[in-house]
C-alpha positions, 0 to 999 in steps of 0.5 A: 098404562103404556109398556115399552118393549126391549128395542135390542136384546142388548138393553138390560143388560150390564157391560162387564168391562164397564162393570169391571172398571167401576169395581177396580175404581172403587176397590182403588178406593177403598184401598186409598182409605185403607192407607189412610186409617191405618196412617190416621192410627199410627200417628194417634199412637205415637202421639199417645206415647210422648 
């Protein structure tokens, strides 16, 4: 069985920026959907009332 050493102290490590950036997409994203459902459930409602 072969096993491998870390090559830099650095690896295995995570880079917050990167780590920061992913969250803020997905945070953006999820916002985006937010939006959404609650146009979704608006237009359901108006549509319930006529």
């Amino acid at each position: 069985m072969e096993t491998r050493k870390a090559s830099s102290p650095q690896e295995g490590r995570v880079d917050l920026e990167k780590l920061y950036a992913l969250l803020r997409g997905l945070k953006a994203s999820v916002d985006r959907l937010a939006l959404q459902v609650k146009q979704m459930r608006n237009e359901r409602e108006g549509g319930a009332d006529e």
